[in-house]
C-alpha positions in Angstrom: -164.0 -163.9 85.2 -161.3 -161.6 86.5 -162.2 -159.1 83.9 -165.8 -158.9 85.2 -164.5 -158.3 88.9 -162.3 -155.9 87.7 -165.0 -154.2 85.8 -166.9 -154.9 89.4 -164.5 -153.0 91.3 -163.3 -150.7 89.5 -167.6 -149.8 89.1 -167.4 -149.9 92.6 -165.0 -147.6 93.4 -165.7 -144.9 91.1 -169.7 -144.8 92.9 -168.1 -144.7 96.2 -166.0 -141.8 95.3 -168.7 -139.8 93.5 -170.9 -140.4 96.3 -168.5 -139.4 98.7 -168.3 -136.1 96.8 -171.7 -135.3 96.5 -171.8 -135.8 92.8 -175.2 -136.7 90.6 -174.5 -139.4 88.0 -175.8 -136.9 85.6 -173.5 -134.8 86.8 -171.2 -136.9 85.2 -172.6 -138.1 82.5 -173.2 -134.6 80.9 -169.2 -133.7 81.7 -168.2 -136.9 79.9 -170.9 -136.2 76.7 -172.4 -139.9 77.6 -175.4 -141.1 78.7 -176.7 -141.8 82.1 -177.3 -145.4 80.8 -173.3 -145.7 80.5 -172.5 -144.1 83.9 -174.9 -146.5 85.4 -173.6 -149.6 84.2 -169.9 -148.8 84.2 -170.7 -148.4 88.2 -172.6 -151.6 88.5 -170.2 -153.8 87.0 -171.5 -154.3 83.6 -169.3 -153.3 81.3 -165.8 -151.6 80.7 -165.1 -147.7 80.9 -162.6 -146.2 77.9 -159.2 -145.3 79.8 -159.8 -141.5 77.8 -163.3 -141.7 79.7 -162.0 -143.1 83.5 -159.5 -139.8 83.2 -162.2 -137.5 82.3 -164.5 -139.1 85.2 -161.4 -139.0 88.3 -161.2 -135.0 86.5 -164.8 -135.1 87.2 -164.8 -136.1 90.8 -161.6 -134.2 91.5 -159.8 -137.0 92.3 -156.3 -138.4 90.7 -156.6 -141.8 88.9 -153.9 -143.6 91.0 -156.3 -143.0 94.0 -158.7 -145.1 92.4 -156.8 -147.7 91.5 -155.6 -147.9 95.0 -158.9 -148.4 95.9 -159.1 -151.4 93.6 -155.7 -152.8 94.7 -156.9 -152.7 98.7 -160.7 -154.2 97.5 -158.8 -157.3 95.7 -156.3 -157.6 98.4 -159.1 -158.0 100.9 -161.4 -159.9 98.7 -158.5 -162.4 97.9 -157.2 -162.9 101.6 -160.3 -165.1 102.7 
């Protein structure tokens, strides 16, 4: 189960940020040679991204990798303290 809210967050947090950005998931998808299919569901939740292919996304979105697993860090910290 803590895999899957991992995968959740993780998902999560990389939409946020490419949305913040102004960036198409096809945008994306074509930079990282995978389908739109795999973007969407590696957002959503439903399944894991390659390490190789979260460094090529945070390139992507111009944003470092340790920003986004901050951003996972702070959602877990406040999911957890209910």
């Amino acid at each position: 189960m803590k895999n899957l809210l991992t995968n959740h967050q993780l998902g999560k947090a990389l939409h946020d940020q490419r949305k913040t950005k102004g960036i198409k998931q096809s945008t994306i998808a074509r930079n990282l040679k995978v389908s739109l299919s795999y973007i969407s569901k590696v957002e959503n939740g439903k399944i894991p991204i390659y390490a190789f292919l979260l460094f090529q996304y945070c390139k992507a979105i111009d944003m470092p990798v340790q920003d986004i697993f901050n951003a996972i860090a702070d959602a877990l910290w406040f999911f957890n303290a209910d």
